[in-house]
C-alpha positions as CSV (number, residue, x, y, z in Angstrom):
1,X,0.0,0.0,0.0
2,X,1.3,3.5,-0.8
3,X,0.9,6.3,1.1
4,X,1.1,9.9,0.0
5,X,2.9,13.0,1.4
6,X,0.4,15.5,2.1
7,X,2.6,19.3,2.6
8,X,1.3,22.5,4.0
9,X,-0.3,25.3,1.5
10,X,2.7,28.3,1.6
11,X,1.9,31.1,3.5
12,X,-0.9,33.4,1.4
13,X,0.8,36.9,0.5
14,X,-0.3,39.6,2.7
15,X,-2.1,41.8,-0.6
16,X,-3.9,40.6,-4.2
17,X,-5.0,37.2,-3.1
18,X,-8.2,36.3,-5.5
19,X,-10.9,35.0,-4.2
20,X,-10.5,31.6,-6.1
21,X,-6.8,31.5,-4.6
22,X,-8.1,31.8,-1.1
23,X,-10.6,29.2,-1.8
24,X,-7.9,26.6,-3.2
25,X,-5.4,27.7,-0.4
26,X,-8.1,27.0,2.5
27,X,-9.3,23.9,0.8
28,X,-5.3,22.6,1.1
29,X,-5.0,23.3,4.5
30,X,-8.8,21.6,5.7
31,X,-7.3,18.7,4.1
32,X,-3.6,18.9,5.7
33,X,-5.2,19.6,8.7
34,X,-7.6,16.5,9.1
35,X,-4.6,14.0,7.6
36,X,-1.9,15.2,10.2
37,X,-2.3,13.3,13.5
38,X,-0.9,16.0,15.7
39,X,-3.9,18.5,14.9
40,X,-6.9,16.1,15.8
41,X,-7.2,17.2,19.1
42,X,-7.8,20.7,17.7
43,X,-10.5,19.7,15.0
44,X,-14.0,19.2,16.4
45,X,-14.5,16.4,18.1
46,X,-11.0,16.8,19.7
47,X,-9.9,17.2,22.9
48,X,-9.3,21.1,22.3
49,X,-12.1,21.8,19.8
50,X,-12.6,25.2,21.6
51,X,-9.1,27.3,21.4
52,X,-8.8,31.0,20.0
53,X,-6.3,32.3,18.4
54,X,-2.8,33.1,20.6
55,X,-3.1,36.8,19.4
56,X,-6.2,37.4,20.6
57,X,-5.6,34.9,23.8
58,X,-2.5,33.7,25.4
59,X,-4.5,31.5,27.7
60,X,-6.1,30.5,24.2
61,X,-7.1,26.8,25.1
62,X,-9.8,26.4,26.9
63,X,-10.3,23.4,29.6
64,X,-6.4,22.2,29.3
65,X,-6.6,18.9,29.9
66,X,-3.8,16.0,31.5
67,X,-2.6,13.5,28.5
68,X,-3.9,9.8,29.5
């Protein structure tokens, strides 16, 4: 069975992103996102589904919880 190498979308430029480029580039990350193990517990249904972002929050996970 092969297995493929899912990467990261680049960083989006800070100006003159099209609409259709920030729909591709989101698209890329949902999907690195959901394949990579170690964000899982951040997705819904993890066990830190509610976080905000650490520039709005440095507390920004709610409910820290002990690893079992």
């Amino acid at each position: 069975m092969s297995s493929i190498k899912i990467y990261p979308p680049n960083q989006l430029p800070s100006e003159g992103v099209t609409d259709v480029q920030f729909a591709i580039w989101k698209e890329e990350l949902e999907v690195y996102l959901e394949i990579e193990d170690k964000f899982q517990k951040f997705l819904p249904g993890g066990r830190y589904a509610t976080w905000t972002a650490a520039e709005t929050n440095e507390e920004r996970i709610t409910g820290l919880r002990r690893q079992t």
